[in-house]
C-alpha positions in Angstrom: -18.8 9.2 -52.1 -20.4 9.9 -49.2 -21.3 6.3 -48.7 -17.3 6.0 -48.7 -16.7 8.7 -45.6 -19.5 6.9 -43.4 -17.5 3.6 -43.9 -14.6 5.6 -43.0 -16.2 7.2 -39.7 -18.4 4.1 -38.6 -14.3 2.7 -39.2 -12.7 5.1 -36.9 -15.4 5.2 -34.4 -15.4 1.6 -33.7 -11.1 1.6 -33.3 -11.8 4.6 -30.5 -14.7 2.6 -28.8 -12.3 -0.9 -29.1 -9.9 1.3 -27.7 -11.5 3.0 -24.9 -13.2 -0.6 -23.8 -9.3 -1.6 -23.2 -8.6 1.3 -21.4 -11.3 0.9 -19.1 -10.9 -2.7 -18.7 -7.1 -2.6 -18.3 -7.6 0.3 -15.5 -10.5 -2.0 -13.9 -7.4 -4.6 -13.5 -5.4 -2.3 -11.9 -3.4 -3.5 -8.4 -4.2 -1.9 -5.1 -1.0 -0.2 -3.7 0.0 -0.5 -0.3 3.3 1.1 1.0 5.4 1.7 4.6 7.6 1.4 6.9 9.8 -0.9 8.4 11.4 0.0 12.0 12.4 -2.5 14.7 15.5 -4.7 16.6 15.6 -8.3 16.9 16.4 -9.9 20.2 19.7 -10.6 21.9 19.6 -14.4 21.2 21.9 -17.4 20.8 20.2 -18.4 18.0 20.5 -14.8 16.1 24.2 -14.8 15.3 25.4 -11.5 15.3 22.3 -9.7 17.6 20.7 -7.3 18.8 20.2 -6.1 15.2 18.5 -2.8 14.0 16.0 -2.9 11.4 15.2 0.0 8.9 13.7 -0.4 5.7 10.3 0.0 3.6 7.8 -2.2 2.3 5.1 -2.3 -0.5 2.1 -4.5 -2.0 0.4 -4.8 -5.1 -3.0 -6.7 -4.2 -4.5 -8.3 -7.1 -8.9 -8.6 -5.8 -10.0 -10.6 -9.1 -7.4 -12.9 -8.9 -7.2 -13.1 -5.1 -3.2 -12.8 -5.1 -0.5 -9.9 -4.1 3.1 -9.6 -4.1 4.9 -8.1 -1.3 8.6 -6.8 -1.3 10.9 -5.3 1.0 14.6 -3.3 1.2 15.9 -3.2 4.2 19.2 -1.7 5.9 20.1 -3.8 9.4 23.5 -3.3 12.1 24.8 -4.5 14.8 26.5 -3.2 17.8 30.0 -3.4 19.3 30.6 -5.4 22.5 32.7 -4.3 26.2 34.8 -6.0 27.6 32.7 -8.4 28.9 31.0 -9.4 25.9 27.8 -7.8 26.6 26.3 -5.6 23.3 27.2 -2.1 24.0 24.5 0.4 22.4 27.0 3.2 22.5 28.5 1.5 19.6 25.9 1.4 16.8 26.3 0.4 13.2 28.9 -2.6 13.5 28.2 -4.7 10.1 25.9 -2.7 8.2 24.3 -4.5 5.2 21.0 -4.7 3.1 18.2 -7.3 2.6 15.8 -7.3 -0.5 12.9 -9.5 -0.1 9.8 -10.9 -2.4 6.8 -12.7 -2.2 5.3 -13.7 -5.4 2.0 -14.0 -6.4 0.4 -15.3 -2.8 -3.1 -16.2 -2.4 -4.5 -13.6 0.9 -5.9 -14.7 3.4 -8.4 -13.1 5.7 -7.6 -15.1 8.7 -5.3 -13.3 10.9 -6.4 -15.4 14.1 -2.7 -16.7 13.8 -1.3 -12.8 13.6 1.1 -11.0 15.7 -0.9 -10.0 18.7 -0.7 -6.2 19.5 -1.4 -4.9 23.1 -4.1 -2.2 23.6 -4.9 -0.7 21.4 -5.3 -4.3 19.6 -5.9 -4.4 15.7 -9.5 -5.8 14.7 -9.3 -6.8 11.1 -6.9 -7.2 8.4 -5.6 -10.0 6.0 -1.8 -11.7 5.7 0.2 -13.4 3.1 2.2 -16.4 3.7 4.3 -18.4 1.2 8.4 -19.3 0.9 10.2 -16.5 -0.4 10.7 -15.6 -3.7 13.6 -14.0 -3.0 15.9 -13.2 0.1 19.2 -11.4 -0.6 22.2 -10.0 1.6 24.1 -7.5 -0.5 22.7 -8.2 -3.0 23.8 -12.0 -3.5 21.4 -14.9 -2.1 21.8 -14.3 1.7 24.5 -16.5 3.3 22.1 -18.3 5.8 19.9 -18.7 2.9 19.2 -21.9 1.1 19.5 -21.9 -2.5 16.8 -21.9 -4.0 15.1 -20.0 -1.2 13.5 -22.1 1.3 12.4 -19.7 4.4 8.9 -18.8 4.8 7.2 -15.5 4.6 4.2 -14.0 6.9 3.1 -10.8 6.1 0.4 -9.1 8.1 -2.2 -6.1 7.3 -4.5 -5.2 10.3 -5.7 -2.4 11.9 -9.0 -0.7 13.3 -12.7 -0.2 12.1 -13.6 0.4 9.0 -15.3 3.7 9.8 -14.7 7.6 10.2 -11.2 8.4 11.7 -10.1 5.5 12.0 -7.3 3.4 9.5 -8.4 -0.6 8.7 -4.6 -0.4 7.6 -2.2 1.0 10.1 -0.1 -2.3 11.1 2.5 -4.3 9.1 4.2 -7.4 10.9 6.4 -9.6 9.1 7.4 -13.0 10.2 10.0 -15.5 9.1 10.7 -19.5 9.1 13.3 -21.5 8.4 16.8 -20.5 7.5 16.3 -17.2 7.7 15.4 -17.0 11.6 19.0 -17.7 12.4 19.0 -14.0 11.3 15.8 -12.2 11.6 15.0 -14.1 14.4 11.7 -15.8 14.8 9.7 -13.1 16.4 7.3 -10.4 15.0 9.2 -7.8 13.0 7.0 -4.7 13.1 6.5 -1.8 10.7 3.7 1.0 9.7 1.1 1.0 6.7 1.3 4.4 4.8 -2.0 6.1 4.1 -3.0 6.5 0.6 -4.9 10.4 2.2 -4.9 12.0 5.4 -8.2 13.5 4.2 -10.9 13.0 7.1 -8.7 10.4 8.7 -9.7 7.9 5.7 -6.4 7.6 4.0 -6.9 3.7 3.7 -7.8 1.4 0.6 
């Protein structure tokens, strides 16, 4: 009998250890989680139909270190403004063809070049990574955009920088996202610029 309830236990005990080992190995695997911000205007340009445009939206990434990958996506909100009499873009009259933009990157290798980043002016940002890949996915309303090809075809770069790695400082403060293809006759081809959200404020090292 009692060589019956040690099977039993030594039974039980190796389920909980199998158990626990997935647990731990599953949590190991985990993503790193990056969130923001996005606030900024695109230029008045022939080439943007429809600018200036306002830019509002936030951003996040799941960073994948054994595999080398992350996947980035964004929701944004963007308007226009009404025109005088001239033609010229009034800002007195905001929020002229209001509409939302949901955007994906997939599975992108990173990169720790950033020598072809968005520069920023002093302070400057001294490390960081980027993604850069065709969309995955670039809607207006909700639909596949109307400048966009189908499927997608406009290119993605996404970059992470910021200061030192060291005490009161954030390696991850900057986000700049910058698009090719079809989709600069809307965001335009210059840097679209947004904020990293720190993960603490404790000590000034909310970074990961």
């Amino acid at each position: 009998m009692k060589s019956k309830v040690l099977a039993v236990a030594v039974r039980v005990l190796s389920v909980l250890l199998l158990a626990s080992t997935a647990h731990l190995r599953a949590q190991d695997h985990q993503p790193l989680h990056l969130s923001g911000l996005i606030n900024d205007y695109t230029p008045l340009s022939a080439t943007v139909k429809g600018s200036p445009w306002e830019m509002h939206g936030q951003w996040s990434m799941d960073i994948y270190p054994e595999r080398g990958t992350a996947d980035f996506s964004a929701d944004m909100t963007m308007s226009g403004y009404g025109t005088i009499s001239t033609g010229a873009v009034d800002p007195t009259q905001p929020l002229v063809n209001p509409h939302t933009h949901h955007i994906r990157l997939q599975n992108v290798r990173i990169s720790s070049d950033i020598s072809n980043c968005p520069v920023y002016l002093p302070p400057a940002t001294k490390m960081g990574f980027q993604l850069n890949d065709v969309v995955k996915l670039l809607t207006g309303n909700g639909s596949i955009a109307p400048f966009e090809t189908d499927p997608p075809s406009s290119t993605l770069q996404v970059c992470i920088s910021g200061g030192d790695d060291v005490r009161y400082s954030l390696p991850n403060s900057n986000i700049t996202l910058v698009f090719g293809g079809p989709a600069t006759t809307h965001f335009g081809s210059q840097a679209i610029h947004g904020v990293v959200r720190p993960a603490s404020e404790e000590d000034g090292k909310g970074h990961r």
